[in-house]
C-alpha positions in Angstrom: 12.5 -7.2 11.6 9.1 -6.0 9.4 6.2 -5.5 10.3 3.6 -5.3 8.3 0.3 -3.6 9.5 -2.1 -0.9 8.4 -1.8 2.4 10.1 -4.0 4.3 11.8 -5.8 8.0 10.5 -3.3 9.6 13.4 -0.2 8.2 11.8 -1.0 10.2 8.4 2.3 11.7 8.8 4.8 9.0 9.5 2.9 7.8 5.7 3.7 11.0 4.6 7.4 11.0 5.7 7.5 7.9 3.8 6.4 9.3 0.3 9.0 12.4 0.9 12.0 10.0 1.4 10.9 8.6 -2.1 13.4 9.1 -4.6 12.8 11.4 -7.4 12.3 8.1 -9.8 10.5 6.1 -7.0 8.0 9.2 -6.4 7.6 9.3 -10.0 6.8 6.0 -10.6 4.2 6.2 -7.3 2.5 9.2 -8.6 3.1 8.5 -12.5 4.4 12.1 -13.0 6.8 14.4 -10.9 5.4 16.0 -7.8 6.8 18.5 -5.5 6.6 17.8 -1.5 3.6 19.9 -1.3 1.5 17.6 -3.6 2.5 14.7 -1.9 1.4 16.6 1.6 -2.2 17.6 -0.1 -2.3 14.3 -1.1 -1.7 12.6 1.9 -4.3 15.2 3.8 -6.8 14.4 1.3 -7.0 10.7 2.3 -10.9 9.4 3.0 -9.9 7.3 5.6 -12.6 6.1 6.3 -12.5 4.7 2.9 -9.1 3.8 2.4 -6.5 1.6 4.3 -2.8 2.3 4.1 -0.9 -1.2 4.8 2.8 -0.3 5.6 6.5 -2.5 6.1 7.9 -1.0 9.0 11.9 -1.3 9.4 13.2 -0.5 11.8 10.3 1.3 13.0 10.0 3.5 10.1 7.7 3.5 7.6 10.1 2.1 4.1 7.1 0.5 2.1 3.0 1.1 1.5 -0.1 0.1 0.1 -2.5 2.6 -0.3 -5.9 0.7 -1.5 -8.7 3.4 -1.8 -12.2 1.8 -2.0 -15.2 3.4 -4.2 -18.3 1.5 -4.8 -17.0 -2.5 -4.7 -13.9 -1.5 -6.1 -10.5 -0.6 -5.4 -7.6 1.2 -6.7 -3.9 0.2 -5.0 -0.7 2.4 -5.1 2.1 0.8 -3.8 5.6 2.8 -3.1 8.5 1.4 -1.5 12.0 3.5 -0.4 15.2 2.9 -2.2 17.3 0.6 -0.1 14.4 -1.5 0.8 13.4 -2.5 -3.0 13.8 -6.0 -4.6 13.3 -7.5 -1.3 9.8 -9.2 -1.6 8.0 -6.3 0.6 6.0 -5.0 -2.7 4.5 -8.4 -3.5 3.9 -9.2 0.5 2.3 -5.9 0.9 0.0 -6.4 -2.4 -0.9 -9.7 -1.4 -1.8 -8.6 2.6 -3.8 -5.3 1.0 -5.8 -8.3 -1.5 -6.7 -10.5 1.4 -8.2 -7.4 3.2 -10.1 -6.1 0.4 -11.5 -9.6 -0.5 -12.8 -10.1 3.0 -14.2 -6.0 2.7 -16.1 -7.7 -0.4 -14.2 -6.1 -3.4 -13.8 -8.2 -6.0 -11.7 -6.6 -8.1 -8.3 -4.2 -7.4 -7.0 -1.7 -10.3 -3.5 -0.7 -10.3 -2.5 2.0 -12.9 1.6 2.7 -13.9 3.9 3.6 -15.9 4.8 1.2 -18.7 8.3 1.9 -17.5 7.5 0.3 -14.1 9.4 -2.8 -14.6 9.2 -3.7 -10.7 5.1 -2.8 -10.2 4.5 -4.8 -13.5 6.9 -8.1 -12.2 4.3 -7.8 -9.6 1.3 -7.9 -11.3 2.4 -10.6 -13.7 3.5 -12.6 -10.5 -0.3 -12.5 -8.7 -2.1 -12.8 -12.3 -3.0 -9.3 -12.5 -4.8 -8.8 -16.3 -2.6 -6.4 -17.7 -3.6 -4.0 -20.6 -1.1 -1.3 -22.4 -2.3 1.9 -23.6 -0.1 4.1 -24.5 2.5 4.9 -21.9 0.2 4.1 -19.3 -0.7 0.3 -18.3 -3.9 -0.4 -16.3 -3.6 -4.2 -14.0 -6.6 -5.4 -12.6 -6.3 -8.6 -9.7 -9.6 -10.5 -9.7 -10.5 -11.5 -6.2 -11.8 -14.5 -5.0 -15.2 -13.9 -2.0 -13.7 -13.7 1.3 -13.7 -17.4 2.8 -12.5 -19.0 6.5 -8.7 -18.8 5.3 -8.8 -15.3 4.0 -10.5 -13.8 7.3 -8.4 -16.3 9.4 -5.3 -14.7 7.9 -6.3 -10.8 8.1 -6.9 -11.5 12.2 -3.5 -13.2 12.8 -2.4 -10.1 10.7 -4.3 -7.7 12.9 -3.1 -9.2 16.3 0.4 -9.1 15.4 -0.4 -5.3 14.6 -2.2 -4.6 17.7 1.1 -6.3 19.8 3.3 -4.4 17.7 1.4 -1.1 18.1 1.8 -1.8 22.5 5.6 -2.8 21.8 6.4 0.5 20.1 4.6 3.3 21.9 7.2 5.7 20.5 5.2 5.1 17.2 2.1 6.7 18.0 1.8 10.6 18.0 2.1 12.4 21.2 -1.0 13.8 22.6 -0.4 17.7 22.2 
């Protein structure tokens, strides 16, 4: 079973875990260059999160996909990476679309999503929820125009949010351990 929910600023590592097990294409693709594991540690460290949300697919427990949607002054910028054997399974597009409902009822109106022009999998996605796609160079920019947060939108992030708060009580073993 998956289960989608956003994590908390506690479970930075379990995200970080996720971004090592990335493939050296996948982490590529996610970063839109090579990085070693220490620049995907600073990286995770770095996160505001206060300021960002990181919306995950658990399997199994484990972290195999996530949105990381950073928020800046009504905008957003989205990075999406998702783990080998768990690809061409629909979690990308679920994920993006969960991480658009949140930031439309956050008041963003807009998400950019910046890839590789190589990215045939991130670009099926943004052709699929009407992104506005420009090329430059080898680098492609999407933007998703979002709709003000309305009854259906909020309604759907809370059923989302219980379901994470039940699934956070079923698997204790999830949360760090008090030191």
């Amino acid at each position: 079973m998956t289960v989608f929910r956003p994590l908390l600023p506690a479970e930075a590592e379990r995200y970080a875990a996720h971004l090592l097990r990335l493939s050296k294409t996948d982490r590529r693709a996610r970063f839109m260059g090579g990085v070693c594991d220490d620049v995907v540690r600073s990286h995770v460290g770095r996160i505001d999160w206060g300021r960002s949300l990181v919306l995950v697919a658990l399997c199994g427990g484990q972290v195999r996909g996530a949105v990381e949607l950073g928020v800046d002054d009504g905008r957003a910028e989205l990075a999406i990476s998702i783990e080998d054997g768990w690809q061409n399974r629909g979690l990308g597009r679920m994920m993006v679309r969960r991480a658009m409902t949140m930031a439309r009822n956050r008041g963003i109106r807009a998400i950019e999503l910046h890839c590789l022009g190589d990215n045939h999998r991130m670009l099926r996605i943004a052709g699929r929820l009407s992104a506005q796609v420009r090329f430059d160079g080898g680098d492609v920019r999407c933007v998703f125009m979002l709709a003000p947060a309305d009854v259906f939108s909020l309604t759907a992030e809370a059923m989302d949010q219980g379901g994470s708060a039940l699934t956070m009580m079923l698997e204790p073993a999830a949360l760090p351990r008090a030191a």
